[in-house]
C-alpha positions, 0 to 999 in steps of 0.5 A: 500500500502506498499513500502521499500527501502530495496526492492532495494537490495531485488528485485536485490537479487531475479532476479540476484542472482548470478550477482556480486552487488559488488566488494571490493579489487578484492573479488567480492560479489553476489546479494544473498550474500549481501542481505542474509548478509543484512537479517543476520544484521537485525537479529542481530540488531532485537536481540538488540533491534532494531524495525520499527522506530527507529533510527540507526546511521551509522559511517561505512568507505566504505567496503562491511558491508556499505550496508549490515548494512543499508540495514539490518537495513532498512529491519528492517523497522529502519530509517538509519541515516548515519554519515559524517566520518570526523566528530569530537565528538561533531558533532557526539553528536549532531546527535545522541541526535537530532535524539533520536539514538537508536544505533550507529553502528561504525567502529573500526578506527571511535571509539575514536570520535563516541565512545565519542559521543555516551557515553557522549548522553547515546547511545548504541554502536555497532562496525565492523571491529575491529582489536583488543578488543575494549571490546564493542560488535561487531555487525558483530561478531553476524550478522555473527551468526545469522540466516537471517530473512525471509524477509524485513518489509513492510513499508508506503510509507510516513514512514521514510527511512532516516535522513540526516543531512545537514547544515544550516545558522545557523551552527547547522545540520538540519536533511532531513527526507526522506520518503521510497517514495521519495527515490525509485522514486528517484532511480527508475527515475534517473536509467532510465534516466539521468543513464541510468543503465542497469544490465550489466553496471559496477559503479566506486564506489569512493564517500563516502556512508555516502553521498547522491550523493555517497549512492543514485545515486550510492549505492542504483540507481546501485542496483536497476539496478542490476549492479555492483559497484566497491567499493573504500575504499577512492577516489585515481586517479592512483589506480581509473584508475587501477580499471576502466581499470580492471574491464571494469568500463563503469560508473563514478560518482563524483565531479569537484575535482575527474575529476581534478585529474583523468586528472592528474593522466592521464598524465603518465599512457597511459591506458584508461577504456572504459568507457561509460557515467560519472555523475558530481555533488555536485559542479558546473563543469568548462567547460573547465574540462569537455571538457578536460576530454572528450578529453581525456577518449572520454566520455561524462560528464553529469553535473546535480543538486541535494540537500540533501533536494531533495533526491536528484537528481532535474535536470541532462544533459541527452542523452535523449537530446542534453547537454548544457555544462555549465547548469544542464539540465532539471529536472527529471520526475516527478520533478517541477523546477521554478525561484521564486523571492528572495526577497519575502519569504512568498510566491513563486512568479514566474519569467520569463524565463532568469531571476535569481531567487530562484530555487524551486522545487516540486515533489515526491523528496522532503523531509518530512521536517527537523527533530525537525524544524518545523520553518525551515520546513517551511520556506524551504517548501512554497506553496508545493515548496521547496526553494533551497536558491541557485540562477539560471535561467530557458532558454526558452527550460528548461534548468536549469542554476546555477548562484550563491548561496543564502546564504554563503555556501562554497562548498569544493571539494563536501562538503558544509562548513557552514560559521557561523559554523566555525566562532563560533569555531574561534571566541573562541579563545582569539587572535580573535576580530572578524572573518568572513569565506568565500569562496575563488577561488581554482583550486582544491576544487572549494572553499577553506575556508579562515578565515578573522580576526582581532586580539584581542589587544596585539595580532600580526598577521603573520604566526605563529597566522594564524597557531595557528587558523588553528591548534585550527580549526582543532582540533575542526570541521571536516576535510573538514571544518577548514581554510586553509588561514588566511588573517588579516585585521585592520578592517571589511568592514561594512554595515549600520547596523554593519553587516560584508559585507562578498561579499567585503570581497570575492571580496577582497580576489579574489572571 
């Protein structure tokens, strides 16, 4: 049995041909026109030396070449890696030596930090979309001599398709390891339902492609369908309004963030796009916004739940039965969802329904295991169930409810922020005594980063130390990362043994 991800693309490609896959600054591009540019990449890439297997890291901004390279590569029978573009040198540099790259294909504007990775780990760099001579070698220029391979490679189901990196507690990225099989059956079941794609619908496609949620419930689930995706380069409400109503959007993806801001950009620009359905995740969903983005666009939000780890759809609201505004639904064909108690880690052990517990999944969705960890691995994956570390609970119809997180994570406008990461950027600049980062309430964001801190002695806390850590932070983690608050303190609160108790330290600030 063989089974490839690039049979998305491929299989659209050969049923509609001349159907648009997508759309980019008004330029509308055909299933045969993506797939044959996806069958030129492979080529060129073959050319360089890439073979079934190997490991090729994108750092490519959202242009139609996003999916042309990585389904190229794909077709390969390569393993894409893609990269957060938000990323600095030595986070990139880290992937690239973890992952054993093979090559990092990067956009010109992404050169000066992936270009610095890539040569201080010893990989080959190929870039796009230049607009002057970097002096390395284009990797469109050659895709766009070459001559497209014949077809794509089949692959084992087990094989690899994708790593993807997620942080753990640790503050050091885990590698996900997702198998073709995962994938597929992740898009062949989400397009069916809770999607509900059909070959006709039109995709705002407005999250980054370097994401899970933005890459495959939306990149890889619409090509499946062969339905169309408007591609924004970056998400910007006024001009996703102005999209949505030109081009007959009947679809919507993103997080709470993106709601928020298509409701204000709502408030002076009277047209509304007839849309259909829309699809929140990556962070939890306030009723009140959905409820007022249903007043105002009369389309229904269907919030669901997903992990990097799960391919990543585990449970979605869905119209095959009635929403419950403030749960995630119930999980997706095929997919097993329970509510283990916490505290035992060794083993899942479960709990009634109504009471909090760990969420745990089984089912065709979950990953290989992390890349490298096998520690981690196995810790993540118990009895065949993957533990999520995030709190919730199961009602006696299924439906699943998200209460809390297990762990520190802060989730940010969508994207998760690892506390321990950003404490041992802070923690090495000499004003520091100690630090703690937590989470902290945000209108906008859902969460913002806030740094707790107390000073080194001789050194004086106010406004100008708290923009002198922002600054230092900043310069050292990913734009999404760094704190935007500083809030000082004479002391930590502590536990009984010495540990930081970071929950009276959100209380503290509001959380």
């Amino acid at each position: 049995m063989s089974l490839s991800l690039a049979a998305v693309l491929a299989d659209s490609a050969g049923r509609r041909p001349d159907h648009p896959a997508l759309v980019f600054d008004g330029e509308p591009f055909s299933y045969r026109e993506l797939w044959a540019g996806a069958k030129r990449y492979a080529s060129a890439l073959r050319d360089q030396g890439v073979a079934a297997g190997d490991r090729v890291v994108l750092l490519l901004p959202n242009t139609p070449e996003f999916p042309m390279v990585y389904f190229g590569a794909l077709a390969l029978g390569a393993v894409v890696v893609p990269v957060h573009t938000l990323l600095v040198a030595e986070e990139i540099h880290y992937i690239l030596s973890d992952c054993d790259a093979r090559v990092l294909i990067c956009g010109a504007a992404l050169l000066e930090q992936g270009g610095e990775a890539a040569d201080a780990a010893g990989v080959e760099v190929l870039t796009m979309l230049e607009d002057f001579d970097t002096g390395r070698l284009r990797l469109d220029v050659l895709a766009g001599a070459a001559a497209e391979i014949e077809r794509y490679e089949p692959r084992e189901p087990s094989d690899l398709a994708l790593i993807l990196y997620t942080s753990g507690t640790t503050g050091k990225p885990k590698g996900a390891m997702l198998t073709h099989l995962s994938i597929v059956l992740n898009v062949s079941t989400t397009m069916l339902s809770p999607f509900d794609f059909h070959a006709d619908d039109v995709l705002l496609g407005c999250l980054p492609l370097f994401h899970t949620f933005g890459q495959i419930c939306g990149m890889a689930t619409c090509f499946r369908a062969g339905a169309t995706m408007v591609l924004m380069s970056r998400f910007d409400a006024r001009a996703a309004l102005e999209l949505m109503v030109e081009q007959n959007c009947s679809l919507f993806m993103g997080v709470p963030t993106m709601y928020v801001a298509l409701l204000e950009a709502a408030e002076d620009e009277p047209r509304r796009p007839k849309l259909d359905r829309a699809f929140s995740g990556g962070s939890s969903l306030p009723v009140a916004l959905l409820e007022r983005f249903e007043a105002v666009f009369d389309c229904p939000i269907y919030e669901g739940y997903g992990l990097t780890e799960t391919s990543p759809v585990v449970a979605y609201n869905q119209r095959a039965w009635p929403t419950r505004a403030g749960t995630v639904g119930k999980p997706i064909w095929g997919v097993d969802v329970a509510i283990a108690r916490a505290e035992t880690e060794d083993r899942i052990e479960p709990v009634p329904p109504g009471e909090v517990g760990e969420i745990v999944v089984r089912g065709h969705n979950v990953m290989a295991g992390y890349l490298n960890r096998p520690e981690a691995t196995a810790s993540a994956i118990v009895d065949g169930w993957f533990r999520s570390g995030d709190l919730g609970f199961l009602d006696d119809d299924g439906y699943l409810s998200i209460v809390d997180r297990k762990k520190d994570m802060i989730l940010r406008g969508g994207y998760n922020v690892y506390p321990r990461e950003i404490e041992e950027v802070l923690a090495r600049h000499p004003a520091i005594a100690q630090v703690a980062v937590v989470g902290v309430p945000d209108e906008r964001y859902g969460e913002e980063v806030c740094a707790v801190v107390v000073t080194a002695p001789g050194r004086e806390p106010g406004p100008e130390l708290a923009a002198e850590l922002v600054a230092w932070s900043k310069k050292r983690v990913a734009a999404y990362k760094y704190p935007r608050r500083v809030e000082f303190l004479d002391a930590m609160p502590l536990g009984p043994s010495g540990k930081i108790l970071k929950r009276e330290l959100a209380d503290l600030l509001g959380h």
